[in-house]
N, C-alpha and C positions, 0 to 999 in steps of 0.2 A: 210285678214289682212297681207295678203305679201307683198303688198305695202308699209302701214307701218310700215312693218319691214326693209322695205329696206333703207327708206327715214331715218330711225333714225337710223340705223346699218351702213350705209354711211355719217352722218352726223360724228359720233363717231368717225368712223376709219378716216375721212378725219380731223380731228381737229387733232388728236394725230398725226397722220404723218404730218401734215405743222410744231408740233413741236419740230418730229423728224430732220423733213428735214433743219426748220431753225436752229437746233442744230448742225446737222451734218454739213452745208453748213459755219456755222459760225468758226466751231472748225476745220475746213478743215486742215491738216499737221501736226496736233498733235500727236503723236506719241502713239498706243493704241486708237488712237477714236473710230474705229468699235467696239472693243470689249467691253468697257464701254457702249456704245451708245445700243450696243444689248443683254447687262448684264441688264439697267435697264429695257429694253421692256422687255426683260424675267422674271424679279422681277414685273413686273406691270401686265404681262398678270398671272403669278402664285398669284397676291392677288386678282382678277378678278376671278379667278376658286375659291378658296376661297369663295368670298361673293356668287357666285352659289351655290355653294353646301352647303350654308347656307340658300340660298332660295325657293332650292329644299325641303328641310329637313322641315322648316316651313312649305309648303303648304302642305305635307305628314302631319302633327299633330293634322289638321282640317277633320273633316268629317261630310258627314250630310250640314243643317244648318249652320256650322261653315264655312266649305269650302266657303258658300258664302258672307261670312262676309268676308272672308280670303281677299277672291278675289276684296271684295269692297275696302278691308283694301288698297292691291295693288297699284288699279285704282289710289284710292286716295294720296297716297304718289309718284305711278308712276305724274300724274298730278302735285300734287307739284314739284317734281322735274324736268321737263319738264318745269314749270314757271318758276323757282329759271336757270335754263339752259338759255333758253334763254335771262330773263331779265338781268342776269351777263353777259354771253356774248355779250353784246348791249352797255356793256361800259366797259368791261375788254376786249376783243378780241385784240384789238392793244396792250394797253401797259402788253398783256402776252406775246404777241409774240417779240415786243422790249425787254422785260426783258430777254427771252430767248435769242436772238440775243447778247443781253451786255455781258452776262453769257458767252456763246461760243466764242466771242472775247477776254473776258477777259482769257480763257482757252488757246486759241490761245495765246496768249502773255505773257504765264506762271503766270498769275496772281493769278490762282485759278485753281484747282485740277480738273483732268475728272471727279473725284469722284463726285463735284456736280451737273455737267453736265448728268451723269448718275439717280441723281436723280432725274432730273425735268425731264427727261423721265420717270420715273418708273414713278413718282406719274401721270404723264398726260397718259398715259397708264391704270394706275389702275382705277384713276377717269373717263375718258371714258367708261372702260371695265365693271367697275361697275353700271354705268349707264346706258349702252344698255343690262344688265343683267335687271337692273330691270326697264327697257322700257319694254319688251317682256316678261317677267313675265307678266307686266300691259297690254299688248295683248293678253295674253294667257287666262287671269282671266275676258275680259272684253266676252269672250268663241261666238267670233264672227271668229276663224279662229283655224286651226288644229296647232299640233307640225310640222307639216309636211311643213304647208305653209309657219308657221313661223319662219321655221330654212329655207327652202329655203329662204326667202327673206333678211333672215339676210345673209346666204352668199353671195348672190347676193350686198348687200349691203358692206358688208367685200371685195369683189374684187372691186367693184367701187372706193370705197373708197382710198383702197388700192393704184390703176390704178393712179386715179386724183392725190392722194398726191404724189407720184414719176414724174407721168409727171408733178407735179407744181416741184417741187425740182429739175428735169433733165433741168426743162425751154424749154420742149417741150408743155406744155400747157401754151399761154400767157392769160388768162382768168382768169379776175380778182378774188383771192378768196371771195372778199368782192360779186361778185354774186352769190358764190355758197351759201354762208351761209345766204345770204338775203332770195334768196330762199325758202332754208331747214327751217329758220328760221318761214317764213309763214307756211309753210305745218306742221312743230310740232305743233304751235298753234291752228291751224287747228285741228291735232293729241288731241290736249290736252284738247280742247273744247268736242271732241269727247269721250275721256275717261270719263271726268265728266260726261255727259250723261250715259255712260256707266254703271260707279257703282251707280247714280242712280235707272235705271233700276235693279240692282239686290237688293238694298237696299228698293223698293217699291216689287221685288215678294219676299222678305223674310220681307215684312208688319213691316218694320221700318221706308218706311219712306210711305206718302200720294200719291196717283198719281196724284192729283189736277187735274182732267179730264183725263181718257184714254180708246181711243186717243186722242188728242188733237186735231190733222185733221188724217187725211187719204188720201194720195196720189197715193195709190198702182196701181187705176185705169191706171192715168199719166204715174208713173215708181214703176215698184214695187221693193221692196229691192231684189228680189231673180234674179235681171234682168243681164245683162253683165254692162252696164251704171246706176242702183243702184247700183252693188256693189264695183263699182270704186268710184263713189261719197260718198260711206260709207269709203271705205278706207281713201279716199282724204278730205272729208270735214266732217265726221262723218253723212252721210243722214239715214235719217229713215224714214218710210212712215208712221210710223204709231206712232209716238213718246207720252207719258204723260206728262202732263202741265211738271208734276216733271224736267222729262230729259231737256226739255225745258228752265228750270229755272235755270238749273245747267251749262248747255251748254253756255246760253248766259253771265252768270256772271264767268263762266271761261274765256272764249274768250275777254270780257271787262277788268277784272282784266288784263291778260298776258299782251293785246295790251297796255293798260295804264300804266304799269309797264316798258314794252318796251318803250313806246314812252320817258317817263320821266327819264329811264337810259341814253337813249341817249342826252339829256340836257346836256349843261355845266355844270358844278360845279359851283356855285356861289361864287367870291372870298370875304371874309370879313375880 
């Protein structure tokens, strides 16, 4: 799961920095920008440590039994949230980053105080930061990859991240963001179809829910999950060789819901 830890931990940190950087690039001469600007990332990444060590503490309170309910709890709310992520950003992406841009202008021309400009950092900070908290929780719980893998891939994902939003900002990468987030966009869905299967699978071996056939098929012959090319496809598209009707069921009506959620955000508005 270092993979994706890396695709959703570069996904996070590359949102918050375009906007930081359209913040910063906007408010450009103001007098005090840096230090409001790096006041609120320090107020966003201190309520992000926060909601951790609120999710560490939870999963400590479960044992047994519980733990795997815990875990399935995770899956599931990671999933929702991953839905509710991309289907918003499929039609807020632009007019957050415009709103931003106004905000910084209007900061620029004394119109309105750094102060608020520091807070639509903090809060797009917090709200990333909390969310790739509990992305990787939802990798940790779906117990397909170590602490180890999946703090490497998150930092891996944190330098990326990191890299791309400063060369967008310096205007040394001309590469549109609208492809990066396309993208990242598919491979979470990907991600999130895969989670669903996930707590599934722990929700059928702690006998809550049916396996409606298992296995369903068996491919291990083909490619087995334990292979270098299954376990990139398990990272990448959620593969399993050996999956129950159940994961099955859960897999395709998450992947249906998100894409048809996505497709219809991105629709007009209809005027009346």
């Amino acid at each position: 799961m270092m993979l994706g830890a890396t695709i959703i931990v570069f996904r996070e940190v590359l949102e918050a920095a375009l906007i930081i950087g359209i913040a910063a690039a906007a408010a450009r001469g103001s007098p005090g920008r840096g230090r409001w600007l790096a006041g609120g990332a320090i107020v966003g990444l201190l309520a992000s440590t926060i909601v951790a060590a609120l999710a560490g503490e939870l999963t400590n309170l479960a044992g047994g039994n519980g733990q795997e309910l815990l875990n399935a709890a995770i899956l599931a709310v990671a999933v929702l949230m991953l839905a509710w992520h991309n289907i918003w950003m499929s039609r807020h992406a632009r007019q957050l980053a415009r709103d931003t841009r106004q905000l910084g202008e209007a900061v620029a021309e004394g119109h309105r105080d750094l102060s608020a400009l520091a807070t639509v950092v903090a809060l797009a900070v917090m709200r990333e930061g909390s969310e790739t908290v509990l992305f990787l929780y939802g990798l940790l719980a779906g117990g397909d990859g170590t602490t180890a893998t999946v703090a490497t891939g998150a930092t891996l994902g944190l330098a990326l991240g990191a890299l791309v939003g400063i060369g967008l900002y310096a205007g040394l990468l001309r590469i549109p963001p609208r492809l990066f987030f396309s993208t990242t966009s598919g491979l979470i869905l990907l991600l999130a179809a895969a989670m669903a299967s996930q707590c599934a699978r722990i929700l059928i071996q702690a006998d809550w829910l049916p396996s409606l056939a298992s296995p369903l098929w068996n491919t291990s012959r083909l490619l087995a999950d334990d292979s270098a090319l299954g376990r990139l496809l398990h990272a990448l598209v959620g593969y399993d060789a050996s999956p129950a009707g159940m994961q099955v069921i859960f897999y395709t009506t998450a992947f249906v819901a998100i894409a048809a959620g996505m497709r219809l955000a991105r629709l007009p508005a209809r005027s009346t």
